[in-house]
C-alpha angles and dihedrals in degrees: 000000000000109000107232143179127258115262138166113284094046083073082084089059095058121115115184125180109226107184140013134200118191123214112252089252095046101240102110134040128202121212145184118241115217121192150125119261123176085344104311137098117256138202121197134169111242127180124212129165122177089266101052148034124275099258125181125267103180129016099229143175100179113014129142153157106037116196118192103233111239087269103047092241103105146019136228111215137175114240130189108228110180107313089346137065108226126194119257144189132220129165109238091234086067142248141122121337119253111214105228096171126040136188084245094075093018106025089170090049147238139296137226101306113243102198116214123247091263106039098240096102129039112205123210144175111227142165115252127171116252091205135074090213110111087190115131088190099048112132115252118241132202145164091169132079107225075066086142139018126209112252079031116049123211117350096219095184101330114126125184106232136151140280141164126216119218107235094209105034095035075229109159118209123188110214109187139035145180139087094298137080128242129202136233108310127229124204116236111239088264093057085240107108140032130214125209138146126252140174094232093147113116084234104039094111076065118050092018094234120171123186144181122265135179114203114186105241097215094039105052093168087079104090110226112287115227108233112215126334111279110119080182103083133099136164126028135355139206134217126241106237084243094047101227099111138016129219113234129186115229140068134299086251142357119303133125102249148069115004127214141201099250120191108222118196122218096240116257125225091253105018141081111220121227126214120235117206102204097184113056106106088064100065094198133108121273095227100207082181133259144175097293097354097083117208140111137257098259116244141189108251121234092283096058091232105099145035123235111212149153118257116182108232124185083341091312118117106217131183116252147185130212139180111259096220102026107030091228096163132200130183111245098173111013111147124155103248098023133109125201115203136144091055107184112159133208110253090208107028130049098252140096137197128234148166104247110198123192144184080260099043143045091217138309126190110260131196111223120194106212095213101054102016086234112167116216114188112210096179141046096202099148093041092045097041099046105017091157095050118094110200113212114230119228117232109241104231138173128206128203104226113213095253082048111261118140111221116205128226164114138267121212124211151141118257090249093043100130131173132344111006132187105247137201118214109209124186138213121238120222093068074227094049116104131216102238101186099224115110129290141173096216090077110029086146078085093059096039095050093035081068096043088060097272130131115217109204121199125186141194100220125190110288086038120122129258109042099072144294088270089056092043101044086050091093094043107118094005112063105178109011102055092050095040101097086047096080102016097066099039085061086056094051094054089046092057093044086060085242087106134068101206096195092050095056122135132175132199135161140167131229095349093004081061101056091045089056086057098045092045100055088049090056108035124025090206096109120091097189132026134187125187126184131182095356141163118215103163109061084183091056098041096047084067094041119031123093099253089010105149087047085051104049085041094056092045099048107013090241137093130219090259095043104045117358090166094048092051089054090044087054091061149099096230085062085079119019092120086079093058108106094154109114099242135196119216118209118174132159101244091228095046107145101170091060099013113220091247078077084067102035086055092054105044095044091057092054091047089050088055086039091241107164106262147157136193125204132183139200115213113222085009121142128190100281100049094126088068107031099023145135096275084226096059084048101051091051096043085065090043094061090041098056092045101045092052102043088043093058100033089062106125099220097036116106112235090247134124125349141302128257083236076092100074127034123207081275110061086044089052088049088045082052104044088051090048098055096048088053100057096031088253103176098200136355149162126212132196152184137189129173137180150198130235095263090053101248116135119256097175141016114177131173141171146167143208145187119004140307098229113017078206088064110024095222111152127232124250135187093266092047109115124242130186106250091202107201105352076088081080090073090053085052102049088051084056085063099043096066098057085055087050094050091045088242083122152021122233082205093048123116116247091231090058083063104027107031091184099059123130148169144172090269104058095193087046086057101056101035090052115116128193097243078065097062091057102043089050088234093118092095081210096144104258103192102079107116088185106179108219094179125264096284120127093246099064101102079064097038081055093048100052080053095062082083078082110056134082137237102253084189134004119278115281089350097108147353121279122164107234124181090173083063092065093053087056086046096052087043090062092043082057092053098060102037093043092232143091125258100257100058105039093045076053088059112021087056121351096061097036081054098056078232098171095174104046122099134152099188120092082215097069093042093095095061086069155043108263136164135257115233104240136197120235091269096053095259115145123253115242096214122042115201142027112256116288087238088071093049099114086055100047124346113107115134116199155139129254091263106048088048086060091043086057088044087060081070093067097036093046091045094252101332133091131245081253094055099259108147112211098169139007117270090244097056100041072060102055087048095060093046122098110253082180147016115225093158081125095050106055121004106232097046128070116175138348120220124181101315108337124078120215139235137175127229125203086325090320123117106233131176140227169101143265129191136193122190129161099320102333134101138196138177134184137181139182130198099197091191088062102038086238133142127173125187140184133198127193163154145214124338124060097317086164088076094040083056103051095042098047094043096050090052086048099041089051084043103048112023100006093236134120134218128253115274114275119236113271148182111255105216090190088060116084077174096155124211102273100247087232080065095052112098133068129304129189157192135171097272097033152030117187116181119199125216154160113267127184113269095009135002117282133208110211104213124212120182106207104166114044125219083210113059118220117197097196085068138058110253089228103049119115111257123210117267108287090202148348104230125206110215123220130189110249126207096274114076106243096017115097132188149223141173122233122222110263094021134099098202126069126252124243103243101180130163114218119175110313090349155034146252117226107176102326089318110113107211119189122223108256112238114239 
C-alpha cells in the first residue's frame, strides 16, 4: 500500500487506547478502547495479555475506568446509562454486565470505582445535590467563589463526596457531607479507613487549598481527620503498606508549580507528624494524569517499598520508581520522544501497564517489567488503524536566548521539505503545559500542513514542565514579557539558517497559547497569520468570570482586581491591541468556562473596530478542553479553519485584505445558496470556491449545490450534476488558439485569409484585413448574433464559417467593441484547420483530458452518462430544446460540473497551468489573455476592459478577471482575483440568476477577498433625461432590431427577436419574428446611458447610443438606414 501523509478525515480511523488496569498477577491488561464509530466518539473495555490478542470485553459505547477486582476474576467499570455514568460489574472471562449502581440511588452518577482489600466494597467519589429542590429553575445561590467549573457550568448545590457500594446487597452508602468536594478515595491496608483529599478549609475557595483526610468507614461520627500539613494536594493518595501514613501528589502548600510526591503521616496521640516530601531532588512534576496533561495514578510495586509513578522530563512524561521512606528514585522508561501515561501496576508481579506514545503512534498499550525497564508492546493501534498513513517525525531542537536561557523544541516537517519554508508557531497552554513531539491527535493541522511544505515549530518556553521549578516559576507574574524572547528568537535562528521564510510566518495557540498569540501580534507585526483559540486577552474581565478566575489574573500579573485594577488591564493584550494588525482567526468553545467566550468577543471586536481581518467562530456546547475531548466534528473543523486561515493570509503575493474563506465551510455557502435561490426563483444551481496559495498549492476547494436539475423530474442537483456554461467556452476556445501561438504554428497578428483563403464576408476588405487577434478581443465588428443552426455533423464549425459571406460588418474593424460570438466560431475553424481535426475533439484532448476533467463534455451524445440540467424559464418551466446548436459550439457549449469549471479557473490563477502542474499555456500567453486589449469602462459600468478572452472588472479599486455565460434558460459566471488566489464560480438555471449572482458573489467576494463588486447599472429616479431625438429610429443586427420611440408617458424600445437561440426547424432563421416586448426606457445613473429590465431578470440592461448605433447589453446595433 502507498505510504501517505495524515489528513483530516483520517482522524475518524483512529483507535487510542486511554486507560489500562493489570491483573493482580500481571498476566492480563484491560484497556479502553477509544474510537470514532457513526460519527461519535466511542469508549469500549478490551483485554490483552503477551500470549493473546487484544479481544473485546464490553460493547460500548461509553465505558470507562476498569478496575481488576483483589482476586483477578472481575472488573469494575464506569458505564454511561442514559445522562450518568453507573458502576458495573463483568467477569473478565466475559459475559454480560451486572449494574451495580443506578440513577435511582445516584441520578448524577457514579465515579472510578476504588475496591476494597478484601473485594467485598467498591469506594467512589460522586456528585450528589445538596438540595431537595427538583427545580430546574430554581435560583442559584452562592456565597462562595469555585461556584462553577468549566465541562460542568455553573455547580448550584451539587458537591462531589464519597460512597461505597455493597457488592452483595447493591446497597449504596454516602460517607461524607458538607459544602465542600472531596477526591478519589483510597482504602487503608485494613480495609477500615479511606483517604482522599478534600478543600474543607473556610477559605479554600480562596486560596484554593486541598488537603488529605482519613474518615473511618464503619464510624462515621468521627469527622474526617486531616493527615499531615500540605494544603497543596489534590487527586489521589496511596497508603503506606503499614498504614500509618499516605503518599499525596502536590505541594506543602499552595503554588502553581512542580508538584511532588509528599508522605503524610495519620496523626499520633502524642506526636506531631512531619511531611516528607520524597521527590525533591528531582526537581520535576509528578504528572498524576489528566486530559491533556498525560501521567498515572501512582502506585506501590509488588514489594511494597517503593512507588511507580509518572514524572514529566524536557516535556516527556517518563515512568519512575522511587523508594517509599527515603525517596531514593531510579528511571524506569525514560526515552526522548516518548510519553508514559495509563500506569496501573500488578499487586502480586513486578510489572506495570502503560500507554507508550511515539513520534509513529498515538498510543499502544505497553508491559513494563520494574526490574529491567524493559518495555513490551502488546498492540499495534496507530499502524492497524491507519497502515497507509506515514506520520512525519518532528526534529528535536534548542535555542540560546540572549539572557541565556536554552528553550527546548521541535521542529515538523516533511521529509522534502527543503529552504526556506513558511512556518506556524504554536504554542502550548498552561502556560505550564509542555510540547512533547510525539503524536497526537489534538493537533492533526502539524501534520496536514508538514506535508503541504510547512514547518510547525513548538517550543518549551520558560514556565513550561519538565526543566526545573526555576524554569517553570519564571512566568510566573509576568505572562508575556518574561517568555517573549523565548519564541521570537528562535524564529530568527531558523531564518538565518535559510529553514524559515520570514515573510511567511504565522502563529496560533490555544488556552495560553491563546493569550500569547494575542500578546505577540500586539507587540510585533511579523506574522502574517495568527490563530488564537481559546484565549484570554482582559485580565480585569476574566478575573470576575472564569472559573478560577482571581487565582488566574493573580498567577499571570502578580495582582489581583482589588490590589491593582489598573495593573490587571495594563498586563494585558487588549492594552495594546491597537497595535494588531495580523489578520487573526478566533476559535472558542461557546461554553468555555475556563476562558469564557466574552474573552473572545473582546478581542475580536477590537480588531474588527481597527478593520483588522478577523474572524470569530464559535462552538456551540463547546468547554475549554474541546480540542481533546470534543465533538470530532468541532475538532475536525477547528483544524480546518486553522489550515486555511494561515496558509490564506501567508501567501507571498496575497495582499493582507478581507477574510479568509476559513470563515465559511461548504455548509454555510450551500445555506447562503439555498436562500438565494429561493429568492430569485433559481431552479438549480451549483456554487464554488477555490482558493490558493502563492505557491500554487490549493488551500480550498469548496463546492455545493441546490434545487433540481429538472423541476419535470424532481431530481435534485448535485455537485456533479452538468450544467451549460454558455460563453465562458469561449475561454476554452481562445486558449485553443493560444497554443497554437505558444508552439509558432500561428500569428495573433495574422490575417484570417492567410489561414483560411476562402474566407468572406460581406465586407470584402474586412475580410481581408481581419486578424486573429480581432476574433478574441471582440474588436473584429463581424455581427456576432447569427445561431445559425448548420445540423450535428462533425463538419458544422466549417459549414458556419462559408456562411459568414453572408454577414455584415455591425462596426468597422477594430474601430469599436461588439460582442460576437460568431467571431469565436471563426476563430475554432481556424483552430481546425491547423490541427486537422474538429473542436470537439481537439478541445477533448488539448485541455479536457490534460485536466483530469471527469465531468466536462460538449457532445448531446455523452449527456446520458450523467446527471445534467434542464434549461428553465423564470417561472421553473422546462425548456423544450437543450442546447445551442452545435454550430455555435466553439462559442458556448460547454457542458460541466462546479468543479471542473474551477479546475479549469486554476488556469487563470496559475498563469495557464493547473494546481497539478498541467501546463495548458505558456505563461506568456496566459499573460497576454488577461490583458486589456480595450478599455470599454465608458461604455458599460461594470465592465472596464476585454483582453484576449477574458473580460475585466474592478473591484473596489482591484483589476479582476472573468466570464459570463448565458444559454436556453442557464447561467453561469465566473471570476478570478489573481492578487488573492481566489476563484469563485456559479452555475444555474432558470429564474433571475442575475440577482443570485450578484448577491452570492458580493457575500463571497467580502468574505473571501474583502472586496465588492463594481456598481450595477441602475435607474436614477431623480433623471427625467429623455432619448435625444437624433437616437429615435430602428437599429439592427442579425439576431435583433430594436426600434426606439416616444411613448406616452416614457420612451419605449419595440423589441424584435430575428434570430432565434433556439432553433426551430418548422421556420425560416431569417424570418421577422413578432415583437418579443415593448420596453419602457429609463434613464440610469450615468448621463447618456439609459436602462431597461429584461423579462426573467432582476438587474437593468445597459441601452446606450454610441455613434450611429447603440449597446444593449454588450450587443452593438447600428442604426438601419430608412
Amino acid at each position: 500500500m502507498t505510504d501517505r501523509p495524515f489528513v483530516l478525515d483520517d482522524l475518524h480511523r483512529v483507535v487510542t487506547p486511554t486507560e489500562t488496569a493489570i491483573s493482580p498477577d500481571g498476566t492480563v491488561v484491560v484497556f479502553v478502547r477509544s474510537e470514532i464509530v457513526a460519527g461519535k466518539a466511542t469508549t469500549s473495555l478490551w483485554a490483552v495479555s503477551r500470549d493473546s490478542q487484544a479481544r473485546r470485553l464490553t460493547a460500548g459505547p461509553a465505558d470507562s475506568a476498569p478496575r481488576f477486582s483483589p482476586d483477578g476474576t472481575s472488573i469494575a467499570f464506569l458505564r454511561k446509562v442514559g445522562d450518568s455514568a453507573q458502576l458495573h460489574l463483568i467477569p473478565l472471562a466475559g459475559g454480560e454486565a451486572e449494574t451495580l449502581t443506578t440513577a435511582a440511588s445516584l441520578p448524577l452518577g457514579a465515579g472510578a470505582p476504588v475496591w476494597s482489600p478484601d473485594g467485598n466494597a467498591i469506594a467512589f467519589a460522586a456528585v450528589i445535590s445538596r438540595s431537595d429542590s427538583a427545580d430546574p429553575n430554581a435560583p442559584i445561590v452562592t456565597d462562595r467563589l469555585g461556584y462553577k467549573v468549566d465541562g460542568a457550568g455553573w455547580l448550584g448545590t451539587f458537591r462531589r463526596h464519597l460512597h461505597t457500594v455493597d457488592l452483595e446487597t447493591k446497597a449504596v452508602r454516602r460517607l461524607t457531607d458538607g459544602d465542600w468536594n472531596a477526591d478519589v478515595p483510597s482504602w487503608s491496608p485494613d480495609g477500615t479507613a479511606l483517604a482522599f483529599t478534600a478543600n474543607l478549609e473556610p477559605d479554600s475557595d480562596l486560596n484554593l487549598t486541598f488537603s488529605a483526610y482519613r474518615i473511618l468507614v464503619d464510624d462515621l461520627s468521627v469527622p474526617p481527620q486531616r493527615l499531615g500539613h500540605a494544603t497543596g494536594v489534590q487527586g489521589s493518595t496511596l497508603w503506606h503498606p503499614q498504614g500509618d501514613s499516605v503518599v499525596a501528589i502536590g505541594t506543602p502548600e499552595v503554588r502553581v508549580g512542580t508538584a511532588d510526591l509528599i508522605r503524610l503521616s495519620v496523626p499520633g496521640p502524642t506526636e506531631t507528624p512531619v511531611d516528607v516530601t520524597l521527590t525533591a531532588h528531582l526537581d520535576r512534576n509528578v504528572m498524576p494524569g489528566a486530559p491533556g496533561y498525560p501521567g498515572g495514578t501512582p502506585a506501590l510495586s509488588n514489594t511494597r517499598d517503593e512507588i511507580v509513578f509518572c514524572l514529566r522530563d524536557r516535556g516527556w512524561t517518563h515512568l519512575y520508581a522511587a523508594d517509599i521512606e527515603t525517596g531514593t528514585s531510579r528511571s524506569l522508561v525514560a526515552n526522548p520522544n516518548e510519553v508514559v501515561s495509563a500506569l496501573s501496576v500488578a499487586r502480586d508481579a513486578r510489572v506495570a501497564s502503560v500507554i507508550v506514545t511515539t513520534q509513529q503512534s498515538f498510543g499502544e498499550v505497553a508491559l513494563v517489567d520494574l526490574d529491567s525497564g524493559a518495555v513490551t508492546t502488546l498492540t499495534k493501534f496507530t499502524a492497524e488503524a491507519l497502515p497507509e498513513v506515514t506520520l512525519f517525525a518532528a526534529e528535536e531542537r534548542e535555542f540560546t536566548i540572549s539572557d541565556g536561557r536554552t528553550v527546548h523544541g521541535w521542529l515538523l516537517s516533511a521529509p522534502e521539505t527543503d529552504g526556506a519554508a513558511p512556518l506556524l508557531l504554536d504554542i502550548h497552554g498552561g502556560p505550564h503545559n509542555a510540547w512533547t513531539g510525539v503524536a497526537d491527535t489534538y493537533h492533526p493541522a502539524h501534520q496536514v500542513l508538514a506535508a503541504q511544505g510547512w514547518r510547525i515549530l513548538t517550543l518549551n518556553p520558560r514556565g513550561s514542565d519538565g526543566y526545573g521549578a526555576d524554569f517553570m516559576y519564571a512566568v510566573n507574574g509576568a505572562w508575556g514579557t518574561s517568555d517573549q524572547a523565548d519564541f521570537l528568537e528562535p524564529i530568527d535562528a531558523l531564518v538565518a539558517e535559510g529553514l524559515v521564510d520570514g515573510d511567511r510566518l504565522a502563529i496560533t495557540g490555544y488556552s495560553y497559547g491563546g493569550y500569547s498569540t494575542c500578546h505577540l501580534t500586539s507587540q510585533t507585526d511579523r506574522f502574517a497569520a495568527a490563530v488564537a483559540g481559546g484565549l484570554i486577552c482582559d485580565f480585569n474581565a476574566m478575573a470576575g468570570v472564569c472559573d478560577f478566575g482571581p487565582h488566574l489574573a493573580s498567577l499571570a500579573t502578580g495582582t489581583t482586581v482589588p490590589e491593582n485594577s489598573a495593573g490587571l488591564l495594563a498586563a494585558s493584550p487588549l492594552a495594546a491591541v491597537k497595535n494588531v494588525v495580523t489578520p487573526t482567526l478566533i476559535l472558542h468553545g461557546k461554553s468555555d468556562e475556563r476562558c469564557p467566550l466574552g474573552q473572545a468577543e473582546a478581542w475580536f471586536a477590537a480588531l474588527r473596530q481597527q478593520h483588522v481581518p478577523t474572524r470569530l467562530v464559535a462552538y456551540p456546547g463547546a468547554s475549554h478542553g474541546f480540542l481533546v475531548n470534543g465533538s470530532i466534528s468541532h475538532r475536525i473543523d477547528y483544524s480546518t479553519r486553522l489550515i486555511e486561515w494561515v496558509k490564506r493570509y501567508t501567501s507571498a503575493k496575497l495582499p493582507k485584505t478581507g477574510l479568509a474563506n476559513a470563515s465559511a465551510g461548504a455548509d454555510a455557502w450551500k445555506r447562503s445558496l439555498d436562500v438565494l435561490c429561493e429568492r430569485y426563483g433559481v431552479t438549480g444551481a451549483q456554487f464554488g470556491i477555490l482558493t490558493l496559495d502563492s505557491s500554487g498549492k490549493e488551500i480550498t476547494r469548496t463546492t455545493v449545490a441546490s434545487g433540481v436539475i429538472n423541476a419535470d423530474t424532481g431530481v435534485e442537483v448535485s455537485t456533479d450534476s452538468l450544467f451549460q456554461i454558455g460563453s465562458i467556452t469561449k475561454v476554452w476556445t481562445a486558449m485553443l488558439v493560444m497554443q497554437l501561438v505558444d508552439e509558432g504554428l500561428l500569428d495573433l497578428d495574422a490575417t484570417v485569409r492567410s489561414i483560411l483563403p476562402d474566407f468572406a464576408l460581406q465586407d470584402e476588405e474586412t475580410a481581408a484585413r481581419i486578424t486573429v487577434r480581432a476574433l478574441l478581443n471582440h474588436r473584429n465588428g463581424i455581427d456576432g448574433d447569427l445561431f445559425i443552426d448548420k445540423g450535428r455533423g462533425d463538419d458544422v464549425v466549417e459549414r458556419y464559417v462559408e456562411g459568414l459571406r453572408d454577414f455584415r460588418q455591425v462596426h468597422p474593424l477594430e474601430d469599436g467593441f461588439a460582442y460576437s460570438n460568431s467571431a469565436y466560431v471563426l476563430a475554432a475553424r481556424i483552430v481546425e484547420v491547423l490541427r486537422g481535426g474538429i473542436w470537439d475533439d481537439i478541445l477533448k484532448e488539448r485541455i479536457i483530458d490534460p485536466l483530469g476533467l471527469a465531468h466536462t463534455l460538449t457532445l448531446t451524445g455523452d449527456t446520458p452518462r450523467y446527471s445534467v440540467a434542464a434549461g428553465h424559464t423564470g417561472n421553473s418551466v422546462v425548456m423544450p430544446v437543450w442546447p445551442i446548436t452545435r454550430s455555435m459550439g466553439p462559442a458556448g457549449c460547454i457542458t460541466a460540473s462546479i468543479g471542473d469549471l474551477l479546475t479549469f479557473a486554476e488556469l487563470g490563477l496559475l498563469e495557464g497551468q493547473s494546481v497539478d502542474g498541467v501546463r495548458i499555456v505558456s505563461e506568456k500567453s496566459a499573460a497576454a489573455m488577461r490583458t486589456p486589449e480595450i478599455d470599454i469602462s465608458e461604455l458599460f459600468p461594470d465592465k472596464s476592459g476585454w483582453g484576449l478572452g477574458w473580460f475585466h472588472e474592478t473591484w473596489s479599486g482591484e483589476e479582476i478577471f472573468g466570464h459570463d455565460g448565458s444559454t436556453i434558460g442557464q447561467h453561469a459566471y465566473l471570476r478570478i482575483f489573481p492578487r488573492h488566489n481566489v476563484a469563485i464560480a456559479l452555475l444555474t438555471s432558470g429564474g433571475k440568476a442575475d440577482g443570485l449572482y450578484r448577491d452570492l458573489f458580493t457575500e463571497a467576494a467580502a468574505a473571501l477577498v474583502g472586496l465588492e463588486p463594481p456598481q450595477a447599472l441602475a435607474p436614477n429616479p431623480a433623471s427625467v433625461e429623455s432619448i435625444p431625438d437624433s437616437v429615435l429610429g430602428k437599429y439592427s443586427s442579425g439576431g435583433i432590431a430594436i426600434e426606439f420611440r416616444r411613448g406616452e408617458s416614457a420612451d419605449e424600445a419595440v423589441i424584435t427577436v430575428i434570430g432565434d437561440v433556439i432553433p426551430n426547424p418548422e421556420e425560416d432563421e431569417t424570418a421577422p419574428k413578432k415583437p418579443a416586448a415593448v420596453a419602457t426606457l429609463v434613464p440610469s445613473q450615468i448621463p447618456g446611458t439609459w436602462t431597461t429590465r429584461q423579462p426573467g431578470a432582476a438587474g437593468w440592461t445597459t441601452v446606450r447610443p454610441h455613434r450611429d448605433g447603440v449597446y444593449v447589453g454588450f450587443r452593438f446595433l447600428p442604426r438601419v438606414n430608412a
